[in-house]
C-alpha positions, -999 to 999 in steps of 0.1 A, spaced: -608 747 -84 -576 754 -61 -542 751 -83 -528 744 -44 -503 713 -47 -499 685 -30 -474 687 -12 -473 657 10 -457 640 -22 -433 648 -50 -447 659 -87 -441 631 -107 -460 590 -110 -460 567 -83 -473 528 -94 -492 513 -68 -472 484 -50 -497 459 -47 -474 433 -23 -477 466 1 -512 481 -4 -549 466 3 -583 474 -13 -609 464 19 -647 467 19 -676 460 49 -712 453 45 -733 448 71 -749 409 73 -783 407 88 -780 445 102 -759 426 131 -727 413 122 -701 433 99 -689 414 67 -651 425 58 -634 417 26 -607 426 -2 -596 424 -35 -565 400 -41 -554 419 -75 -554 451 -84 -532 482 -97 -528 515 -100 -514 548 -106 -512 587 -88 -497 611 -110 -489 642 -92 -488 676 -110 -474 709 -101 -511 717 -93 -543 698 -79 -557 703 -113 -535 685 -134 -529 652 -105 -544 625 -113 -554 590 -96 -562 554 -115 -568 521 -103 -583 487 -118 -595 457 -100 -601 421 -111 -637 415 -97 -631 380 -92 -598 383 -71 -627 394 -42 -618 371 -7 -639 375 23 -622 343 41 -656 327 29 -653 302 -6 -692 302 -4 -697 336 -3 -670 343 -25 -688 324 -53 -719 339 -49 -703 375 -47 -689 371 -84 -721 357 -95 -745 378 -116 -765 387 -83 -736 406 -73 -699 412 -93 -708 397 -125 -673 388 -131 -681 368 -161 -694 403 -180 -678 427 -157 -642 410 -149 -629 446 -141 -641 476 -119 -618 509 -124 -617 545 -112 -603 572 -128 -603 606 -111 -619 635 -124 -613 662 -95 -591 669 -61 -595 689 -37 -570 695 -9 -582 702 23 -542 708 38 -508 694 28 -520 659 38 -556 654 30 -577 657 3 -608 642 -16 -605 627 -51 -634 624 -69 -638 604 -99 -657 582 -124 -663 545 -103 -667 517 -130 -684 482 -116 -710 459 -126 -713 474 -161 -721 508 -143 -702 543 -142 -707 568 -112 -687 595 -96 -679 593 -61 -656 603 -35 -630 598 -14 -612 612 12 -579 605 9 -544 613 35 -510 611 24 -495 591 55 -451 601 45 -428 592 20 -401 572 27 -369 555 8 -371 521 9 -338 502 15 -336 492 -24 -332 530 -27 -371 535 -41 -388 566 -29 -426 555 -17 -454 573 -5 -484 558 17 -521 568 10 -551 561 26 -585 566 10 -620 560 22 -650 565 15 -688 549 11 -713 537 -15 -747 523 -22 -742 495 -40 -777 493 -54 -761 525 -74 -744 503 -96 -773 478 -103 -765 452 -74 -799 448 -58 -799 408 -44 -811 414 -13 -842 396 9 -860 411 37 -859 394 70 -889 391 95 -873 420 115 -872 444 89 -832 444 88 -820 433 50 -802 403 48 -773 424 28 -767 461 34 -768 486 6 -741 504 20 -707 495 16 -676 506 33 -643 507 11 -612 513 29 -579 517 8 -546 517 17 -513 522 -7 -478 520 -8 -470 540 -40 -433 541 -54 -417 570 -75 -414 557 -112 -380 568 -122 
């Protein structure tokens, strides 16, 4: 493993501003039409070491914060066919490896808790600048993406449609996007 730094951003933690940041997913409908979503509350933290190997990147989610402009499908998304949120109220990540590519990119990998299920998978992630905010708090933006088979972490509702298409796609799409700030 490469002891390179980060350097994009400063050693030190950085708490996720959720106000500023957005956890999205898509999922293909009827193998036509894209469905996007998000999760309404979440948190997390980056810690960044003097080296890759001792950084470190958290986050938690409350399943049932999950909006895709859709009540609906929103209830049937945190229903045992899917989220679970009554046995499963949280899904977290907790990195286990990262691996720079060049000052600004890089893939974390890490252990993906959801649905009662853990499973490594990774993203890759770009440090998009640092900035001080006008309250005189030193931020950093990340983006992470990344994909996943959702059938992976035991959410198989799904019905086939005379075409062949699925009515839901396994794959799933998860775009993140952070606004971190420097813990003092």
């Amino acid at each position: 493993m490469s002891t390179t730094a980060i350097t994009a951003i400063p050693t030190g933690t950085w708490n996720v501003d959720p106000a500023h940041s957005s956890i999205e997913f898509r999922v293909k409908h009827l193998g036509i039409s894209t469905v996007r979503g998000s999760f309404r509350e979440f948190e997390g933290r980056i810690e960044i070491g003097e080296d890759v190997a001792s950084s470190k990147a958290f986050g938690k989610i409350k399943a049932a914060s999950i909006d895709t402009g859709e009540p609906k499908r929103d209830e049937h998304l945190r229903s045992a066919d899917f989220f679970d949120v009554e046995n499963h109220p949280e899904i977290t990540f907790e990195s286990t490896s990262i691996e720079v590519i060049d000052e600004d990119e890089f893939h974390v990998t890490g252990d993906l808790t959801m649905h009662g299920v853990t499973k490594l998978i990774t993203l890759h992630a770009e440090v998009t600048g640092t900035e001080e905010d006008p309250w005189g708090n030193t931020r950093a933006g990340l983006e992470a993406r990344g994909e996943l088979n959702r059938s992976d972490w035991d959410m198989k509702f799904n019905q086939a449609l005379g075409s062949g298409n699925m009515m839901v796609s396994d794959k799933v799409r998860i775009n993140i996007d952070v606004s971190a700030v420097k813990a003092s």
